[in-house]
C-alpha positions as CSV (number, residue, x, y, z in Angstrom):
1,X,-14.7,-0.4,-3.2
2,X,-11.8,1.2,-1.6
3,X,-8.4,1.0,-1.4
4,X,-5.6,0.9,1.5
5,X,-2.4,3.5,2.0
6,X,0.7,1.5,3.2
7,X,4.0,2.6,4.5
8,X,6.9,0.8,3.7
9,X,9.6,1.7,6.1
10,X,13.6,-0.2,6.0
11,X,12.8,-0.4,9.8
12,X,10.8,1.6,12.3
13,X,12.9,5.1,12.5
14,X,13.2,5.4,8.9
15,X,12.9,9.4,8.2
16,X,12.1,8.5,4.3
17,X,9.6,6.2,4.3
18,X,7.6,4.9,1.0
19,X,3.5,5.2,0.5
20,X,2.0,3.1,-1.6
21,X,-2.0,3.3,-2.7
22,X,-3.3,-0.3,-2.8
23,X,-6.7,-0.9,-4.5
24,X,-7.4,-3.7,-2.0
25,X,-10.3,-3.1,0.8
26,X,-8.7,-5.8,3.4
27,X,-5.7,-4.3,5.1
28,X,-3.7,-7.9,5.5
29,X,-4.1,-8.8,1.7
30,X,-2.9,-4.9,0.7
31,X,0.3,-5.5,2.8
32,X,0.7,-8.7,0.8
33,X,0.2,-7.2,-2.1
34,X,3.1,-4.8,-1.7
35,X,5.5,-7.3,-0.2
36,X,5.1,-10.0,-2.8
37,X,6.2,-7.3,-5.4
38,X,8.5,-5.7,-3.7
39,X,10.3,-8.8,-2.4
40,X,11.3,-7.0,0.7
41,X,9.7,-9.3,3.6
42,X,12.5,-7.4,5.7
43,X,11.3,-4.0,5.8
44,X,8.6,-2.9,8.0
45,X,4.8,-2.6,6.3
46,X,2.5,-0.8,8.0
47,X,-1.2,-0.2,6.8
48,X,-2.1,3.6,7.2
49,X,-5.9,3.5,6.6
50,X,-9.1,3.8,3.5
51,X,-8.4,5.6,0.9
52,X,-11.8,6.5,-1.6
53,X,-12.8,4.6,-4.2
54,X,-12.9,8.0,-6.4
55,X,-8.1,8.6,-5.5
56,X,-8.5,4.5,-6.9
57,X,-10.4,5.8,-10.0
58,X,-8.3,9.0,-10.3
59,X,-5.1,6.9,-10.6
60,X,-6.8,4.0,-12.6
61,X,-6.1,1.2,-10.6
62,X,-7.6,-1.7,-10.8
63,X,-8.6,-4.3,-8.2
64,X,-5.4,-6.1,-6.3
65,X,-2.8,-3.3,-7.8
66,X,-1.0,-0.5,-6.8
67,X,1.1,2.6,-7.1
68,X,3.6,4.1,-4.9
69,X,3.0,7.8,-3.8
């Protein structure tokens, strides 16, 4: 399995954005993921791309969780 990265920007232009790893193949469900627990439906989620099953392992997360970067 792999995992998703996903920006989390207050809008488009923000210099600061956050990252978030995702260990959720489907881009959609990974944005989901993050904006149920982050309760920011506001902000603008953007999904950056795979990331390897191996980064998942590395950071131990488990399918449907994630950690910010």
């Amino acid at each position: 399995m792999f995992g998703r990265l996903v920006r989390v920007r207050t809008h488009r232009g923000d210099p600061e954005p956050t990252l978030y790893i995702v260990a959720e193949p489907e881009a959609e469900r990974a944005i989901d993921i993050v904006k149920v627990a982050l309760a920011r439906s506001y902000h603008d989620y953007e999904d950056l791309g795979r990331v390897t099953d191996a980064l998942l392992g590395a950071l131990s997360l488990r399918p449907g969780t994630f950690t910010q970067t």
